[in-house]
C-alpha positions in Angstrom: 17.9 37.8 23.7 15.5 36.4 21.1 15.8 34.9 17.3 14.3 36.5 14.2 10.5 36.4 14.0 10.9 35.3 10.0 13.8 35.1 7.7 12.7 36.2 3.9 13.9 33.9 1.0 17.0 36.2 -1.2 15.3 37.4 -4.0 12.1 38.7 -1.8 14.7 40.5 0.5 16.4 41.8 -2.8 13.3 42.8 -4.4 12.6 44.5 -1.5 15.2 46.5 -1.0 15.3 47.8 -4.9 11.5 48.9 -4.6 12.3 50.8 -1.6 15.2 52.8 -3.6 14.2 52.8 -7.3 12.8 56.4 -6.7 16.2 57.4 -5.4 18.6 59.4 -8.1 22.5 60.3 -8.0 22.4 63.6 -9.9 24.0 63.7 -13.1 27.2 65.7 -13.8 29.4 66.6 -17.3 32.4 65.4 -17.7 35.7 64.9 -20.1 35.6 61.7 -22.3 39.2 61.1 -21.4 38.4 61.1 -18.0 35.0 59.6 -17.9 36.1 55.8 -18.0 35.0 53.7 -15.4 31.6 55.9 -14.7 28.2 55.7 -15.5 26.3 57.3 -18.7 23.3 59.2 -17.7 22.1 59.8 -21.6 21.9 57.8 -24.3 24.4 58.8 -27.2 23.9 58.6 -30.8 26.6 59.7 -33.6 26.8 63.4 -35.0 28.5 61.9 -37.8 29.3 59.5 -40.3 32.3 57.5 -39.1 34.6 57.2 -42.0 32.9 60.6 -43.0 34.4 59.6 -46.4 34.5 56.0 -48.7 38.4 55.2 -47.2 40.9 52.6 -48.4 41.3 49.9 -45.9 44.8 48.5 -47.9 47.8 50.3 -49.1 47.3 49.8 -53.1 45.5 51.4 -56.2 41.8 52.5 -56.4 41.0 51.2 -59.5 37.0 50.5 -60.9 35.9 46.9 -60.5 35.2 46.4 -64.1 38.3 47.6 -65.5 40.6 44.6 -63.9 37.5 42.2 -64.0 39.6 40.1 -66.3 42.9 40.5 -64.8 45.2 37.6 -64.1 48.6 36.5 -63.1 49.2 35.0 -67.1 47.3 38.3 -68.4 47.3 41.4 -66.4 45.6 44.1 -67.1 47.6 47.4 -67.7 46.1 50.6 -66.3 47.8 54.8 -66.1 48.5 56.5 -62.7 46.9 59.7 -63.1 47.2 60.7 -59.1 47.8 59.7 -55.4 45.8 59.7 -52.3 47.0 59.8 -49.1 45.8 59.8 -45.5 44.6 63.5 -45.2 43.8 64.0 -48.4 40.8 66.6 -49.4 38.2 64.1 -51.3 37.8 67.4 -53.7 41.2 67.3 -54.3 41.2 64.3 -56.1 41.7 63.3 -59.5 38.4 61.7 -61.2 39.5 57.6 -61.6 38.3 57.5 -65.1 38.0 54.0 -67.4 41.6 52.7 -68.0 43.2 54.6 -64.9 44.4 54.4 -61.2 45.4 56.4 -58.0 47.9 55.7 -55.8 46.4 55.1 -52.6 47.5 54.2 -48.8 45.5 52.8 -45.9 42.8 55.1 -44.7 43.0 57.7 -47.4 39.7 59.2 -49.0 38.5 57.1 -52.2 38.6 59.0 -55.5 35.3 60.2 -57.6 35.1 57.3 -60.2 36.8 54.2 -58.3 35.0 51.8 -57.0 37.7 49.2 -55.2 41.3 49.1 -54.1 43.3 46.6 -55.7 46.2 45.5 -52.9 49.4 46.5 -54.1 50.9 43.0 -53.4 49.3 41.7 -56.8 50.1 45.1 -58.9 53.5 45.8 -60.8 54.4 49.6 -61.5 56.7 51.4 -63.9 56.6 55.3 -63.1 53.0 55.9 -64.4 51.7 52.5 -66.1 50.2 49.9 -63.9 49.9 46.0 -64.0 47.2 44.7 -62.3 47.4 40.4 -62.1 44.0 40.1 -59.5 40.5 41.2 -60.0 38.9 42.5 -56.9 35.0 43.0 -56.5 32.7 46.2 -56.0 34.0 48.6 -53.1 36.7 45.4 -52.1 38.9 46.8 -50.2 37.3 49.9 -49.0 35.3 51.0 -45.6 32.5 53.0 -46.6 31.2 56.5 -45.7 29.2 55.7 -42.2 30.5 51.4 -41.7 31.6 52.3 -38.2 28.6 54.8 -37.2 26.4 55.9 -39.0 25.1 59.4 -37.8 21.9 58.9 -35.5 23.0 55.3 -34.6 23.1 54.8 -31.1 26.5 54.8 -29.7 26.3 54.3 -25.5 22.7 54.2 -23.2 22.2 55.3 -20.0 23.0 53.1 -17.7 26.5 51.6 -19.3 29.6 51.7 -17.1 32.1 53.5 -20.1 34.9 51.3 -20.6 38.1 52.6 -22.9 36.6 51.6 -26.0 33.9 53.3 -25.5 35.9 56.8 -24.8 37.8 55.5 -28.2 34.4 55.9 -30.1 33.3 58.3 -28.6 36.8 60.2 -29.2 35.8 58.9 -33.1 32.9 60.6 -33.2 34.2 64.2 -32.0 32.5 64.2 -28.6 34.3 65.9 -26.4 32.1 65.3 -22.9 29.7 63.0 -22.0 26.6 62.9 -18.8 27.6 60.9 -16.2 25.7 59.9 -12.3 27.4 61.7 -9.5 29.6 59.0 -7.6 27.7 57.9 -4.7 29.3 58.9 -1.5 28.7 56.3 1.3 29.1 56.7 5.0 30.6 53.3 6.8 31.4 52.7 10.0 31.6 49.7 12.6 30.0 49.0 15.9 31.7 47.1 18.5 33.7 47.9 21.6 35.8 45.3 21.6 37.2 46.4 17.6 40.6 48.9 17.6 41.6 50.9 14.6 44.1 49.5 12.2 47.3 50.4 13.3 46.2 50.2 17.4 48.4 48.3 20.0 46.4 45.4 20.8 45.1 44.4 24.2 43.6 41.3 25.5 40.2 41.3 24.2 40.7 43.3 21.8 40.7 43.1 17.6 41.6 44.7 14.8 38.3 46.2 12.9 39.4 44.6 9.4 35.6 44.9 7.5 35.2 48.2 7.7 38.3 49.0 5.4 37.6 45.9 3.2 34.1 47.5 2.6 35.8 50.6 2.1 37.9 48.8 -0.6 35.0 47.6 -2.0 33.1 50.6 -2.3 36.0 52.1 -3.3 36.0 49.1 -6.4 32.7 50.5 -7.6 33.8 54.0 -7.7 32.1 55.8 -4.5 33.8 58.3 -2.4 33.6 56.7 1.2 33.0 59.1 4.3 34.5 57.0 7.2 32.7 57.8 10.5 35.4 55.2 12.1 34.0 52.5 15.4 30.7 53.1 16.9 29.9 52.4 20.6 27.9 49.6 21.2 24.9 52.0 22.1 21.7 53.0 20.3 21.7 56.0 21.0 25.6 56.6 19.6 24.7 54.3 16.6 20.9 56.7 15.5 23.2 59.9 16.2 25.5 58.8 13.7 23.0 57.5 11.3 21.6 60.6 10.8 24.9 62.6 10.7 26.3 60.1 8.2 23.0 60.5 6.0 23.2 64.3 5.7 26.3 64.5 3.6 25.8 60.9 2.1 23.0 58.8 -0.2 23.5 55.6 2.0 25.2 53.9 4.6 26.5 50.3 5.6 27.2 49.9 9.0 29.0 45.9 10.3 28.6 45.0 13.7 26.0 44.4 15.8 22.5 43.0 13.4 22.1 40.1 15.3 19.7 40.0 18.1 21.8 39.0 21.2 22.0 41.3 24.3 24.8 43.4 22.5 23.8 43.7 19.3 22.5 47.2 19.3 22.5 48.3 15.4 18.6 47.5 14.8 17.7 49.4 18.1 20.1 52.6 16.9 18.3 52.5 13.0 14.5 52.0 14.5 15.6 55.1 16.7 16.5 57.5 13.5 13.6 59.9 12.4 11.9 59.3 9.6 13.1 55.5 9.6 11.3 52.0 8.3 12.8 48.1 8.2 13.1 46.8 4.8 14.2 44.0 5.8 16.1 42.4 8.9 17.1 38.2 8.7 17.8 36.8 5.7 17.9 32.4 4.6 21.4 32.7 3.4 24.7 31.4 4.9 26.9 33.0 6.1 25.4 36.2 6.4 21.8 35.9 7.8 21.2 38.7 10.5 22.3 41.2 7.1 19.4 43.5 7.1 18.7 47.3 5.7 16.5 50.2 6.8 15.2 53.1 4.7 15.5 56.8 6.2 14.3 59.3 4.4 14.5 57.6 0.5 18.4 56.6 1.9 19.3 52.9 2.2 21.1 52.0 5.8 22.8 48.2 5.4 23.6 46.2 8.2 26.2 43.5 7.5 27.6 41.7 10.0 31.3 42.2 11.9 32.6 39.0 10.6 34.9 39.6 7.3 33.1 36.8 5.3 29.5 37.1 6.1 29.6 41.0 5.5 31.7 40.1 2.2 28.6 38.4 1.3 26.3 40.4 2.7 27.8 43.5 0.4 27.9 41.6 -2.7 24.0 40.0 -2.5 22.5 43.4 -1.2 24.8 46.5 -1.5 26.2 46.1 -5.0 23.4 45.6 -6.4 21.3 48.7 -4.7 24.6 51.1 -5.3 24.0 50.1 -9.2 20.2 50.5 -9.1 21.1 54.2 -7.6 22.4 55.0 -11.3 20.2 52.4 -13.2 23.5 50.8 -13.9 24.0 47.3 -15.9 25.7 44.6 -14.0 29.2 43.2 -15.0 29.4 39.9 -16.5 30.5 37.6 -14.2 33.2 35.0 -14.8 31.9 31.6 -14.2 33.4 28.6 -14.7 32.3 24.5 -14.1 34.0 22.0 -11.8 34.0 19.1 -10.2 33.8 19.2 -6.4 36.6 17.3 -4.6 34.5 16.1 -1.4 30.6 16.4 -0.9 29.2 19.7 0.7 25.8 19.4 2.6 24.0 22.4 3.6 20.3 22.9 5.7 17.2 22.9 3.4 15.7 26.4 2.3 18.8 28.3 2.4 20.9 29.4 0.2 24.9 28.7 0.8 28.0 31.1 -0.5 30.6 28.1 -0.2 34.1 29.3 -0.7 36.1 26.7 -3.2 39.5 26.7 -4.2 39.4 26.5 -8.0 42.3 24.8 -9.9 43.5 23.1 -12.9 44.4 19.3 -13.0 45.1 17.7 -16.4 42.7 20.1 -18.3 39.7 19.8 -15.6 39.1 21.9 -13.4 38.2 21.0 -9.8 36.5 22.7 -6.8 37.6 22.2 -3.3 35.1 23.3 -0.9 37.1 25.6 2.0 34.4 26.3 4.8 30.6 26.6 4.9 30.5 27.9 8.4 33.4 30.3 9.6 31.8 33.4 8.5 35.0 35.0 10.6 37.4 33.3 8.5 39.2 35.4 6.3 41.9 33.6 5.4 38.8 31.7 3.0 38.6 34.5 0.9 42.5 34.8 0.4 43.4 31.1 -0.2 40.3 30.4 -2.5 39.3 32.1 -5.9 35.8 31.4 -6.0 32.1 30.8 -4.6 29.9 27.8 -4.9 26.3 29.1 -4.5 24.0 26.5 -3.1 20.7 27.5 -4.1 17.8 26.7 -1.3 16.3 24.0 -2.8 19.0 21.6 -2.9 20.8 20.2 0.6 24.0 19.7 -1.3 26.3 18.3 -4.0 28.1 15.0 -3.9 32.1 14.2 -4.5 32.4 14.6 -8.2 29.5 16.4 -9.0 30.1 19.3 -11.6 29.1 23.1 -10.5 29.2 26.3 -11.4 31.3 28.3 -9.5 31.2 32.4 -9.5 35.6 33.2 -9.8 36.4 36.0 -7.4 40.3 35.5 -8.6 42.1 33.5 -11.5 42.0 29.9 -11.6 45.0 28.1 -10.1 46.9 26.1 -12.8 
């Protein structure tokens, strides 16, 4: 048994890991924009069309020209003739002209008639059959969305690179597109390593324990919208671990493997990837708590993870290093993340020149909101991740935060009130 030669600082091992993939593409595919929410745009977009292809009312009233009602008020209106109506579906060339001294009829998205220039709401207008009182003025093209406001055609619409969320299938819908590129979803091979781990569902024996990270990383692979290809538990052997690896990696574009990155007598994951043809070490050890022996090899242009067995640190683990290479994979933009600040109920110390995922229990108190700090250590503790909503990163260079202090804390769930 023997500890890591060097541990490498986040970013570096980060940084590391996306230069080792950034060559590495999902192949693009077409597909429906009704069924293309939630997946990644592999072109950049720009409107066909004008959207409103047409000057449009945006009020139910009278399309009217500015200067004729310029005067108008609620003592002296001004009296105008009805020499039309336009209604949503309309034929612009349909139209009658709006001529000095007359109005159309108009509703709420209908086409604006040759010759008006406004809409004057119906709420300050008085009609008898085809004579009009107008008590308002209203400004140049008040009341109206012109030709193009939405999109204008050539404006870009969606970039490569932008997970499409339902407004942007509504715009898209706007503009008469009808399909739209997308990145293949990335299909990742998981499995664990460990003899003493049983399937979900297994009876139970002394020494024995349910294998819970490999279906929460399936869940969370799943989250990001990869099809998973479960290769199940691993022996704790090399050879079983490299034959697996390179199986996996045939029908997949990368794999995460929990279990067995440390380097104690068992720990046999880093001896099964250095095995696999074609293989190198990105990285192996990293200053971050819990999750240090994470580490990833590239075989072949594919990314192979290693996060550790226990629930928490792999949680991490995934979130610092996998997320981030699965979005680089189809150059996609990272969500925002809900942050909020609190004050921390007790003080949290941490060793120097590593970074610290502390789970906190967000809630509400009297309009503040506090943070109380759940478990540093534990990395085996998932009952952490259920009871709290959120993480308090610890950056290296600090050794801790006092009672009190406010932080910012990433929310993994809602806020307790």
């Amino acid at each position: 048994m023997s500890g890591f030669k060097g541990l490498m600082k986040v970013e570096d091992a980060l940084a590391r890991l996306l230069e080792a993939i950034r060559n590495y593409r999902l192949d693009v595919e077409e597909v429906s924009v009704e069924e293309a929410v939630g997946r990644v745009c592999a072109e950049d977009l720009k409107a066909p069309v004008d959207v409103p292809p047409f000057d449009r009312s945006a009020v139910d009233g009278y399309a009217v020209r500015y200067l004729d009602v310029l005067s108008a008020s609620e003592s002296s209106p001004v009296e105008l003739r009805i020499v039309g109506v336009s209604k949503t579906g309309s034929r612009p060339d349909t139209l009658p002209e709006v001529k000095p001294g007359e109005a159309v009829e108009i509703y709420t998205g209908a086409p604006l008639p040759r010759g008006a220039d406004s809409v004057v709401m119906v709420e300050y207008t008085k009609r008898e059959e085809d004579r009009l009182w107008v008590y308002r003025p209203v400004a140049y093209m008040q009341n109206v969305s012109k030709r193009g406001e939405d999109f204008s055609a050539g404006e870009p619409v969606v970039s490569v690179g932008v997970k499409l969320k339902p407004w942007h299938v509504g715009a898209l819908a706007s503009l008469g597109v009808t399909s739209v590129k997308v990145y293949r979803r990335p299909t990742v091979a998981v499995a664990s390593t460990g003899s003493e781990l049983k399937p979900l569902g297994s009876k139970i024996s002394p020494g024995e324990i349910v294998d819970s990270t490999r279906p929460m990383i399936k869940a969370f692979l799943r989250s990001l919208g990869c099809d998973v290809l479960d290769l199940g538990i691993l022996e704790d052997d090399p050879a079983v671990i490299s034959e697996a690896v390179s199986k996996g990696l045939k029908t997949s574009d990368l794999m995460v493997l929990t279990g067995g990155t440390s380097l104690g007598l068992r720990d046999a994951t880093p001896d099964g990837l250095s095995m696999v043809e074609g293989s190198r070490l990105i990285f192996h050890g990293v200053r971050m708590r819990p999750g240090k022996p994470t580490g990833a090899y590239l075989v072949n242009g594919k990314p192979v993870f290693m996060l550790s067995g226990f629930p928490v640190a792999a949680f991490v683990g995934f979130m610092v290093f996998v997320e981030p290479a699965i979005r680089g994979m189809m150059k996609c933009r990272p969500d925002p993340q809900p942050v909020v600040k609190a004050h921390v109920t007790r003080r949290v110390a941490k060793p120097p020149g590593v970074r610290a995922y502390v789970r906190v229990r967000v809630y509400s108190r009297d309009g503040v909101l506090y943070a109380e700090p759940l478990r540093l250590t534990g990395s085996g503790i998932i009952s952490t991740l259920t009871r709290g909503n959120g993480l308090l990163i610890l950056r290296e260079e600090v050794e801790g935060v006092e009672e009190g202090e406010e932080v910012e804390v990433l929310l993994t769930q809602p806020v307790e009130v």
